[in-house]
N, C-alpha and C positions, 0 to 999 in steps of 0.2 A: 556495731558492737562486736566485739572478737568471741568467737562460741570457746569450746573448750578442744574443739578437733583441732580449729583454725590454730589454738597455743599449744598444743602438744608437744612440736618438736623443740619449744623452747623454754620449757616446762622445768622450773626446780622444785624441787620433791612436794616445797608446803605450797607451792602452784599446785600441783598436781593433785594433795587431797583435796586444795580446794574445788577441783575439777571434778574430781568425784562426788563433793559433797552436791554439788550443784546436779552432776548429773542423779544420785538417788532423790533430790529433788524433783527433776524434771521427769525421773517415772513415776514418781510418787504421783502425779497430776497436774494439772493445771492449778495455779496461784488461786485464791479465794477473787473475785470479782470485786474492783471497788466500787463504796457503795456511791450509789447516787448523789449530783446535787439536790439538797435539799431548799428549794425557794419558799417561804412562809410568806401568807400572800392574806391581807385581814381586807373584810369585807363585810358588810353587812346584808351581804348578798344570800350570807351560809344560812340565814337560818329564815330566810323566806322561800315562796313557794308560787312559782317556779321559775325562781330569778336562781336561787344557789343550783337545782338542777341544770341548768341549760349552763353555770360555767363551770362545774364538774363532769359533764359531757366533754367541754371544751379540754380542759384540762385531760381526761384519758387520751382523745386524739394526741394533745401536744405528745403528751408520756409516748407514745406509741411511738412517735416518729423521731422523739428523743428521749431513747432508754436512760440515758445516765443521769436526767432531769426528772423530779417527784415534786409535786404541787403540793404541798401542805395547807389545807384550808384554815385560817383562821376568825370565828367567827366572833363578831363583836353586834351590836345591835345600832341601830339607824342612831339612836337618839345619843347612845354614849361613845360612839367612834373618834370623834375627835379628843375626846380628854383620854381615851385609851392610848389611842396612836402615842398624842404628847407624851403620857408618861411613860410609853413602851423605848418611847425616840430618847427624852431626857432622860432615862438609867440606862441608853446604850445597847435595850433589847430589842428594838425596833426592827418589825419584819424588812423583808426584802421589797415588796409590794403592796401598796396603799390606793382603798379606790376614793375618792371622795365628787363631791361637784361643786362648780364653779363659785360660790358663794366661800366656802370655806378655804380655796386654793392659796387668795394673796396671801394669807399670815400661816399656812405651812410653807410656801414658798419662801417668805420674809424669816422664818426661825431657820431657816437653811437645811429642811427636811426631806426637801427632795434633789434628787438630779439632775443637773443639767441635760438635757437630750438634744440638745445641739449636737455637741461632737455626734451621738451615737447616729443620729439624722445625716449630718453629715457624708458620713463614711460609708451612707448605703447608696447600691449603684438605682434602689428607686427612689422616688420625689415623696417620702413617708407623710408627707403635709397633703401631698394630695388629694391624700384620702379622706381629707374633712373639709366640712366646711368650715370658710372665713369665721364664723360665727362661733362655730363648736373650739375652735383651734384660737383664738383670741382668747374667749374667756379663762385659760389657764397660762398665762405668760405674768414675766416679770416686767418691772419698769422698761426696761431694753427691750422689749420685745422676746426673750428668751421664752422657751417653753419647757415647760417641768411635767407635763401629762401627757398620754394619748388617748382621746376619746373612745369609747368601747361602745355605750349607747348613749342614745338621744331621745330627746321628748320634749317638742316645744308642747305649748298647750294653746287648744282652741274654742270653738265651740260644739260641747256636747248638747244636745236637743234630741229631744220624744219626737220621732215623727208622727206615731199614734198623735198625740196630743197634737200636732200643726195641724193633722187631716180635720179632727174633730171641731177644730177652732176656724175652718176653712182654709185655714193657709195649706199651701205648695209645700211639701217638704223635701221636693227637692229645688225649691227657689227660697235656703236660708235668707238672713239676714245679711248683707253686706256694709250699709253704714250705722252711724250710731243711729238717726232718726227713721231706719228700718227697723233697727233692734228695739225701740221703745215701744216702736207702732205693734208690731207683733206682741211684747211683753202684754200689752195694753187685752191684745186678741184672743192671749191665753191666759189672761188672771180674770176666773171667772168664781164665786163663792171659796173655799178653799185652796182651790188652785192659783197657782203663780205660774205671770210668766220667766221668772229668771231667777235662779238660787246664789245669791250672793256671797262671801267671805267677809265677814266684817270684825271680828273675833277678835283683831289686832294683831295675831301670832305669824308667825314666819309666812306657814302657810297662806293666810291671809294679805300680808304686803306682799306675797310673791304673784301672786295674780293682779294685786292693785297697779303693778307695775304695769301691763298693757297697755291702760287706760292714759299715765299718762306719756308714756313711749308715744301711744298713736296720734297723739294730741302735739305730738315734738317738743314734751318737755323734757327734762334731764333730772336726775338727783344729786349729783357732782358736777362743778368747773371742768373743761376739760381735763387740767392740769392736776383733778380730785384732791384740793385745797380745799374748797372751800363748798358752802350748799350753793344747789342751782333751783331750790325747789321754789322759792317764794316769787314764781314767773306767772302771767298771764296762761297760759299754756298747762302750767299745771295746777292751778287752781281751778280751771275749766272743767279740768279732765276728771276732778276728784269732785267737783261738785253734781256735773250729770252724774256721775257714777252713784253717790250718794244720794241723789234726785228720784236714783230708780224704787228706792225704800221708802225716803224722806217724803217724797210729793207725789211722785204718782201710782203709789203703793201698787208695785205691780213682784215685789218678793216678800218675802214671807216675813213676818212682824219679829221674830227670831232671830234676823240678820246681825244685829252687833255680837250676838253669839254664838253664831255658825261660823266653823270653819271646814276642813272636809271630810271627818266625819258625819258630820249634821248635815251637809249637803248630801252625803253619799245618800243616807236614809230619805231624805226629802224627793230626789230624785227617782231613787228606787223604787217608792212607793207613790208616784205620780203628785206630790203637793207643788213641786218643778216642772217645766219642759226644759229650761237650758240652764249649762251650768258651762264657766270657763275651766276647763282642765284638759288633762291629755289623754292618751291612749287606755294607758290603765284603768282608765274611767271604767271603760266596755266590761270587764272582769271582777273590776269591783262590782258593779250596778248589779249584774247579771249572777251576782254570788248572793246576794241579799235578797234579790226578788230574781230567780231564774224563768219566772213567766213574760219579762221586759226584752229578752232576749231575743234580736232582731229589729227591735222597735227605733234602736239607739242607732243616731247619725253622727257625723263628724263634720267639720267645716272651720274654714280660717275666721278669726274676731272678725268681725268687722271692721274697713279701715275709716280713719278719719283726717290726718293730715299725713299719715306714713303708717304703709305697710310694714307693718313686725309682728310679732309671734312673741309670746315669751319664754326664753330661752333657762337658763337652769337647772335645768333635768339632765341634763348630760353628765352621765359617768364615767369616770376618767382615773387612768391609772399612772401612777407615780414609782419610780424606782426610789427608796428611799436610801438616805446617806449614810444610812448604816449598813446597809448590804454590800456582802463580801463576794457576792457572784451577778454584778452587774452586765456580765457578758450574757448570761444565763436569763436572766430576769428581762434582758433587752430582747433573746428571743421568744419571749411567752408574749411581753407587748406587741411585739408586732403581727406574731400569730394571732392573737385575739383580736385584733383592729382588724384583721383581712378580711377581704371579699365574701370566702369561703364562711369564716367565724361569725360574721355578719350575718347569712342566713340561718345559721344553726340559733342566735341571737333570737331572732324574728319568731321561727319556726317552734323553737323551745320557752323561752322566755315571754314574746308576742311585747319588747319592746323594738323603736326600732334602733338597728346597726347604727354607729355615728359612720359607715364607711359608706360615700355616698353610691360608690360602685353595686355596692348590696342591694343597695335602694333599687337599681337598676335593674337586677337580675330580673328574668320570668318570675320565679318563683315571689317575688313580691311583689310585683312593679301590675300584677293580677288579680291582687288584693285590695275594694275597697277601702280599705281602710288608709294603707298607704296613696293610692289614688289621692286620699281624702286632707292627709295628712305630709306630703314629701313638700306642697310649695310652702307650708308653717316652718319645715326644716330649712328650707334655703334663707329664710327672713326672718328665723329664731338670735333672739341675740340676749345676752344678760346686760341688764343697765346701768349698768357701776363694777368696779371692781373695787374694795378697798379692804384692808386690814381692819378697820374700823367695823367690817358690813354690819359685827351682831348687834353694836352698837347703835347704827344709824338705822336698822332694821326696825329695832325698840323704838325709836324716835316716831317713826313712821306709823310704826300699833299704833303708840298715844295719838297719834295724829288723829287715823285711821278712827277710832272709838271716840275722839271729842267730836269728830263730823257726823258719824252718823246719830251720837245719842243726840246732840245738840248744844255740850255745853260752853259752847265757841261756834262762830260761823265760820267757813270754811277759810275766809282769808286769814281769820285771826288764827286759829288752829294750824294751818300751815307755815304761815311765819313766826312759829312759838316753835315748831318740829326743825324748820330752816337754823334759828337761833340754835338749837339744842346740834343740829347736826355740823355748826360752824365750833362750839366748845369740845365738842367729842373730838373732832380734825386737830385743835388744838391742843391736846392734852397729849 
């Protein structure tokens, strides 16, 4: 750029005030600073405790090491995030950054709400898929294969058990259960007068089909054609898997008579106050449990389901960030993803939060890799997977409740109740 020394000698008169005016500028001071990008970033992370802590930690590091980027939290709540987002996206005010999980991804993806991160993947000189697993990294793609998210955390889910409770019942508590006809024999060992062995989900609610999924994942049934056309449910395989399952209440009353109306807060208490030894969930468990009843503390084990024809985990818990279509500083918002997916972020995650990192390198570090709990929980992570994808999920979810409540009340047996859910999830595909 030419200064005013540099054009002096070529200077006509109204050059030259201009030179002047510029220079009582330039002792006037320095220009005002521009201000910051501002990224608006909705989460329902802001207003729990201590999930919005551990990403406003995050968030000052990012700020520190990029002044001219400001993290704007905006907080929305678990239950109305997606009708938020939608309306914020449909009138055009939609933040920059959206976190959601796998269940809800295909039909933000399919309204054309988030970014492609291809290209941005692309262009970097590291392998940004790396850093997750097959598992965490599938469940946010488009038909193509494309991928719209980056996982931030993860949480498959397993089994939580009292080990107080195994010792008292004679069992090993550190020889869990590992197949299903381990898991009933044990149920059997710890349902003794008011006590159960195993605190069920039967509710019908989200919560509740989302852990019924293990059962029959492990069993190698499916809930969609590959091709997610049409239902896969009315198979041998998962009819199997949902009748032991509902067996454990039904016949050999080893959970607690409450079952078709517990979901997890009913569980959380049940377990809390010893009426449970095991309950399928994940990490969060340990925090919740030990909030309700802080005397349980220490007592709580971790361990993978049990397998029965294929080892998995259920996956769904992964939180996952989207640049949205409406953001005007996608260069901006592409460096806060990748800062938060790192290594580094990962343990701050762990450390603050005490979910885990979806970054598997975190997993590795000392600092967790030291920690029972991960020990207990990193191989649920490598064989976490969610069992369907589809636009349709809240839909065929619903299908699933009614299922889920005509098998265990009884008002259908299980083959007729799942081919009544099959039927209902082939009309839902087609509409």
């Amino acid at each position: 750029m030419t200064t005013w020394r540099q054009a002096r000698p070529w200077m006509t008169w109204g050059g030259a005030a201009l030179g002047v005016a510029a220079l009582a500028l330039t002792l006037a001071g320095p220009a005002t600073a521009q201000a910051p990008v501002q990224l608006r970033f909705m989460s329902w992370y802001f207003g729990e405790d201590p999930a919005g802590p551990a990403l406003k930690a995050l968030f000052a590091e990012f700020e520190k090491r990029n002044p001219t980027i400001k993290v704007v939290a905006e907080t929305v709540t678990s239950a109305e995030r997606v009708p938020k987002f939608t309306a914020a996206m449909e009138a055009g005010r939609g933040p920059d950054i959206y976190m959601d999980t796998p269940p809800n991804a295909p039909n933000l993806i399919a309204r054309g709400y988030c970014t492609n991160l291809e290209p941005l993947m692309k262009a970097e000189k590291e392998d940004i898929k790396a850093r997750f697993t097959k598992g965490d990294l599938d469940s946010f793609t488009d038909e193509k294969g494309d991928h719209y998210f980056l996982p931030y955390s993860t949480g498959p889910m397993g089994l939580i058990y009292n080990a107080k409770a195994f010792q008292d019942a004679g069992l090993d508590p550190n020889q869990p259960p590992r197949t299903w006809e381990e898991l009933l024999d044990y149920s059997k060992k710890l349902t003794k007068g008011d006590r159960y062995g195993i605190g069920l989900f039967g509710k019908g609610d989200n919560s509740s089909v989302w852990r019924l999924w293990y059962w029959w994942m492990s069993n190698g049934g499916s809930v969609l054609t590959p091709d997610g056309k049409r239902s896969a449910i009315n198979s041998p395989e998962f009819i199997e898997a949902v009748d032991f399952w509902a067996d454990l209440y039904r016949k050999h009353k080893v959970a607690p008579p409450s079952v078709p109306t517990n979901s997890f807060g009913e569980n959380n208490q049940l377990l809390a106050q010893g009426v449970v030894a095991m309950v399928e969930s994940g990490v969060w468990q340990f925090g919740v449990t030990e909030k309700i009843n802080p005397a349980i503390k220490g007592q709580l084990r971790a361990a993978p389901m049990p397998t029965r024809k294929v080892k998995v985990a259920v996956g769904g818990g992964t939180d996952s960030l989207c640049i949205t279509k409406s953001s005007q500083h996608v260069k901006e918002a592409w460096e806060l993803l990748k800062f938060l997916s790192d290594e580094q972020s990962g343990v701050t995650v762990w450390k603050i939060h005490g979910k885990f990192p979806a970054n598997v390198r975190a997993m590795q570090r000392p600092e967790l890799k030291s920690d029972p709990l991960v020990v207990a929980f990193e191989p649920m992570i490598q064989v976490a997977r969610t069992p369907f994808k589809s636009t349709k999920y809240v839909e065929i979810t619903q299908a699933l409740g009614v299922m889920q409540q005509e098998v265990l009340t009884g008002s259908k047996t299980t083959a007729a109740s799942v081919k009544a859910a099959s039927d209902r999830i082939d009309a839902i595909l087609r509409d």
